[in-house]
C-alpha positions in Angstrom: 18.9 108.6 -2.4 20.0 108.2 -5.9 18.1 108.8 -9.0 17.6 107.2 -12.7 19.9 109.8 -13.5 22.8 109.0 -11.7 23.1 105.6 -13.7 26.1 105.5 -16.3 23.7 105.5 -19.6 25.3 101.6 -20.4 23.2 100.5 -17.7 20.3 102.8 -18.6 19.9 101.2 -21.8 20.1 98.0 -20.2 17.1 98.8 -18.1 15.0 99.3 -21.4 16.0 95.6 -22.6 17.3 97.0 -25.8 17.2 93.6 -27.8 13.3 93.4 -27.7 12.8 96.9 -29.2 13.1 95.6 -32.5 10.1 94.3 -32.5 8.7 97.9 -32.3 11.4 99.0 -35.4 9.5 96.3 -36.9 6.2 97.1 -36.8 6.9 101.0 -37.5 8.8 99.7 -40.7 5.5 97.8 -41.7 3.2 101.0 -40.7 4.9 102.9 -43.1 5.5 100.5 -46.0 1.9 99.5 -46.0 1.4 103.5 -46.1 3.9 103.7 -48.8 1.5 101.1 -51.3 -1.2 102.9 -50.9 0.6 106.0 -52.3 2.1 107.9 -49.4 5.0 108.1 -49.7 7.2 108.2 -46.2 8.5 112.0 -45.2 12.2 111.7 -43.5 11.0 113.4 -40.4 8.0 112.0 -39.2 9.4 108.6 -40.2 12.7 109.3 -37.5 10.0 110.9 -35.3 7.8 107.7 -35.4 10.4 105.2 -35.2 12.0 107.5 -32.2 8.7 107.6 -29.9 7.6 104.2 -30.4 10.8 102.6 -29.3 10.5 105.0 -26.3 7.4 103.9 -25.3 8.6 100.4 -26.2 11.5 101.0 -23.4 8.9 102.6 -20.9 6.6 99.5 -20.7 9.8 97.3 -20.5 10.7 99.3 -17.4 7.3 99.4 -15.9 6.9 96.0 -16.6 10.2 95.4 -14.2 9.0 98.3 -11.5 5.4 95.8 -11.2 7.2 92.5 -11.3 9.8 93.7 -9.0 7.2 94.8 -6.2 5.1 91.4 -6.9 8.5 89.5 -6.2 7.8 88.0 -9.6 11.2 88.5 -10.5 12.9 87.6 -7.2 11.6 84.3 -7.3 12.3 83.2 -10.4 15.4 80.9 -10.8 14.2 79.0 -14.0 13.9 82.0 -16.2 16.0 81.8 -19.2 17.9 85.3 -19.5 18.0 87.8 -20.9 14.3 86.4 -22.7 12.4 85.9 -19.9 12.3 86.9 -16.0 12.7 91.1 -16.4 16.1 92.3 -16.9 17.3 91.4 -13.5 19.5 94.5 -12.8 16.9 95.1 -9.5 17.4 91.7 -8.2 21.4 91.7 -8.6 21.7 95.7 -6.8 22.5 97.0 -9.6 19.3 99.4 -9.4 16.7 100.1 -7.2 13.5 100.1 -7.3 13.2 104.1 -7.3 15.4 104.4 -10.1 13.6 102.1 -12.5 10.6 104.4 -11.7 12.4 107.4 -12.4 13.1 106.1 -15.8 9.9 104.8 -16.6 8.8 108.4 -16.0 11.5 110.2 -17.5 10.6 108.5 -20.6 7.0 108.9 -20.9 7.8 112.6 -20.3 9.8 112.4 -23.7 6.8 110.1 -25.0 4.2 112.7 -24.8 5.0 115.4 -25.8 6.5 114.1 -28.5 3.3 111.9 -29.2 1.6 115.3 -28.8 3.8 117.5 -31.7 3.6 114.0 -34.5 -0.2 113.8 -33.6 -0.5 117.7 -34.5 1.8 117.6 -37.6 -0.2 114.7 -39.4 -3.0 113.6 -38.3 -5.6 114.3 -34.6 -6.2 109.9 -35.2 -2.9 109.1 -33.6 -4.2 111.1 -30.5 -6.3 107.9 -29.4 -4.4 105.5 -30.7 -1.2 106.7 -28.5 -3.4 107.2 -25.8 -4.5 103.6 -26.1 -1.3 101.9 -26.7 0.1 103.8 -23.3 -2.6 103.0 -21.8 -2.9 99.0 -22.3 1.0 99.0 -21.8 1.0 100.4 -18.7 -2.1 98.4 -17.6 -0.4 95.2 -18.9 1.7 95.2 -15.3 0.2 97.8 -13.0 -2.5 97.4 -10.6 -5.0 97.4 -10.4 -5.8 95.9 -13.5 -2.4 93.4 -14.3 -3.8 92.2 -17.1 -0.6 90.2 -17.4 -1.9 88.4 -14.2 -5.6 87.9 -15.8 -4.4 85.6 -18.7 -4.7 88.7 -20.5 -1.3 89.8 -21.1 -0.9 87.9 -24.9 -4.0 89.7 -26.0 -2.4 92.8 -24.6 0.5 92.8 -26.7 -1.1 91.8 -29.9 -3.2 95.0 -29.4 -0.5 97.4 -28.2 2.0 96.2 -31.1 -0.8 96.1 -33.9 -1.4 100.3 -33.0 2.2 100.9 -33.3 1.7 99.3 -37.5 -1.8 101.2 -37.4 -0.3 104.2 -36.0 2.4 103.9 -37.9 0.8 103.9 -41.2 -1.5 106.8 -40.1 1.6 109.5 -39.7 2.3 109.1 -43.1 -1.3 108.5 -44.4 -3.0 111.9 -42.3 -5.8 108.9 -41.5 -6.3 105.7 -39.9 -7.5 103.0 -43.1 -8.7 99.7 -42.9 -5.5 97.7 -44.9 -2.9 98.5 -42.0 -5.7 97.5 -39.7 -5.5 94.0 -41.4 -1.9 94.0 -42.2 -1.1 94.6 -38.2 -3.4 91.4 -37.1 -1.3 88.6 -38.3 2.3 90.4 -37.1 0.0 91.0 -33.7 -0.9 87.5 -33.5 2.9 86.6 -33.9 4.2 89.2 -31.0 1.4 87.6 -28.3 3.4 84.0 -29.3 6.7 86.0 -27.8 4.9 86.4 -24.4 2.6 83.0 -24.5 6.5 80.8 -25.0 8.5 83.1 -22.7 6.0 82.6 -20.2 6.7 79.1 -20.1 10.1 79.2 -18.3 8.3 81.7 -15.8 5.2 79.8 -15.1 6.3 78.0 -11.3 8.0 81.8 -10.2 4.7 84.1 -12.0 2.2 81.1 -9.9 4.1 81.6 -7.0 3.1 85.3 -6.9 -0.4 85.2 -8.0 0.4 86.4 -11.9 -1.4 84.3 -13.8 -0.2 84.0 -17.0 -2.2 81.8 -19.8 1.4 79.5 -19.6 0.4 79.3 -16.0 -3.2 78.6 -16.9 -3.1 76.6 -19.4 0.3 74.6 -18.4 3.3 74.0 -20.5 1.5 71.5 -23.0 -1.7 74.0 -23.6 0.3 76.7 -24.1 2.2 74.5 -26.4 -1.1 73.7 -28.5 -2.5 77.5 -28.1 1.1 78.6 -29.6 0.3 76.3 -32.4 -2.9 78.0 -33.1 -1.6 81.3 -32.6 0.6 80.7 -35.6 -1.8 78.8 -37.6 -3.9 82.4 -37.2 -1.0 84.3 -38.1 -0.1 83.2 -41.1 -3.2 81.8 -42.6 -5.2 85.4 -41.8 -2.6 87.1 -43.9 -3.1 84.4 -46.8 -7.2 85.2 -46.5 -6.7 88.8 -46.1 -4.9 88.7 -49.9 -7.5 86.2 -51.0 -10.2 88.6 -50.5 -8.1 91.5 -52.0 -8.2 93.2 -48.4 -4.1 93.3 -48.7 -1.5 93.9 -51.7 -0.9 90.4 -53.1 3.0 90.9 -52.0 2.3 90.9 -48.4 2.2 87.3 -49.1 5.9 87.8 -48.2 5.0 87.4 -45.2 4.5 83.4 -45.4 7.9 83.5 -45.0 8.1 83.2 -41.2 6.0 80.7 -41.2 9.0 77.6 -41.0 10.4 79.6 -38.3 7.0 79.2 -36.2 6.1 75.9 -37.4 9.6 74.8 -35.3 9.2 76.7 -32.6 6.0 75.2 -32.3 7.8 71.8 -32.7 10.2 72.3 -30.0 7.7 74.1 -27.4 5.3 70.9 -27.6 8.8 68.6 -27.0 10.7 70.3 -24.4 7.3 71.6 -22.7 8.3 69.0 -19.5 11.7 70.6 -19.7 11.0 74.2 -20.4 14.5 75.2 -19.6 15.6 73.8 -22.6 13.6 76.4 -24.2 16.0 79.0 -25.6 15.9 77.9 -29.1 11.9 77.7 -29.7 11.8 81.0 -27.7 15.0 82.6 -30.4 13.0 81.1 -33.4 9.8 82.3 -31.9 11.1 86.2 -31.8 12.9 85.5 -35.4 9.9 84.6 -36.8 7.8 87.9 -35.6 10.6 89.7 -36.9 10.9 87.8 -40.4 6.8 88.0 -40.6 6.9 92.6 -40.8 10.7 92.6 -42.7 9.3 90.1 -45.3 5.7 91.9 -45.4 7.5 95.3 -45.6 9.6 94.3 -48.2 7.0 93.1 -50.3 5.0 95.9 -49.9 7.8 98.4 -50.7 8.6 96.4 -53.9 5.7 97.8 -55.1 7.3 101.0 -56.0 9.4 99.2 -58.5 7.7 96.2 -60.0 
């Protein structure tokens, strides 16, 4: 039977759904920048080394994620899904790969993760120990059984928790310690990564019911998610404008307000294409802009720091 390994690696790295592993480049940028404006200043190495394993572990809960949905026929059922955003990568449904193979690649990257994870966590600091352990540890239960959190309306809260450790973790690697201003730097980008999964979850919601995944879109319907996306955002961006209010974070992480057009239309077109959700595709592009936008435009304020 044929193995991960006897992929061509173009189709490997299709398997890992490449375009949603910025995200994670994100968030290890903002780790470290928030690191930086403190005072510690990022070392080459352990910045590659961070940026390296967290993509990795990014790619190994992508692949999981399509092993679980796979098996629940999640995937297979789903003929409204709006590629490649939502409904897995669908190289398993099309033949292209089996089942066993998008296993073996799951494990074959966790066996890079780690170790690796292992050698950073010994090389600056014992704190990223438990916060690895519990990001791999909510990814993987995010999809598996037996506790699918994805499946238990849980799945957004998931995210904002795995993907605020990556900026926590981040930050710690070049700090030597876990402290409390990447803890509220990472909330509001969090927030803005569980809006990702609420909106793509719209598309999905008729093929995840039909399987038993309940999903908050699923739960909630097309027009609650609509109004919870709203809020989501509403958090977002007005927890970073408190968190500089109170002095908690550097007054230029106010760059991050910048996103905040970007959601405020994808929250526009989610509430009037919610009836017609396969019309979708620009709120859901806007939606993953605006994440991305929210750390680049937090990171760069932070890193102007150094200079003015």
């Amino acid at each position: 039977m044929a193995h991960a390994d006897d992929l061509p690696l173009s189709t490997l790295v299709r398997m890992t759904r490449p375009g949603f592993l910025t995200i994670t480049v994100v968030a290890c940028l903002l780790g470290i920048t928030s690191a930086d404006a403190c005072g510690h200043p990022p070392h080459p190495w352990t910045v590659l080394a961070t940026l390296v394993l967290a993509v990795l572990a990014h790619a190994a809960g992508n692949v999981i994620n399509d092993v679980h949905d796979a098996q629940s026929g999640a995937d297979a059922g789903n003929t409204s899904g709006i590629f490649p955003f939502t409904g897995g990568t669908r190289l398993i449904q099309l033949g292209m790969v089996s089942v066993r193979q998008t296993r073996d690649l799951a494990r074959a990257l966790m066996l890079l993760v780690v170790p690796g994870g292992l050698a950073l966590a010994l090389w600056s600091t014992p704190a990223l120990l438990w916060i690895g352990a519990l990001g791999l540890l909510l990814a993987w239960a995010y999809s598996a059984p037996p506790l699918q959190l994805m499946s238990r309306g849980l799945g957004e809260l998931t995210v904002a928790a795995v993907w605020s450790l990556v900026v926590i973790g981040a930050d710690a690697v070049q700090r030597g310690s876990v402290f409390i201003i990447p803890v509220f730097t990472s909330i509001s980008y969090g927030l803005l990564i569980a809006n990702i999964l609420l909106i793509n979850g719209v598309p999905d919601a008729n093929s995840d019911a039909s399987v038993g995944k309940a999903t908050l879109a699923v739960r909630l319907g097309a027009r609650g998610a609509a109004w919870l996306y709203a809020l989501l955002a509403l958090l977002a961006h007005g927890w970073l404008a408190w968190g500089v209010w109170q002095f908690i974070q550097p007054e230029r992480a106010l760059w991050g307000l910048a996103s905040a057009p970007l959601s405020a239309a994808a929250a526009v077109l989610l509430w009037q294409r919610a009836s017609t959700p396969e019309q979708l595709r620009p709120a859901i592009v806007l939606t993953i802009a605006a994440a991305c936008v929210h750390g680049l435009a937090m990171a760069a304020g932070l890193l102007s720091m150094r200079w003015m």
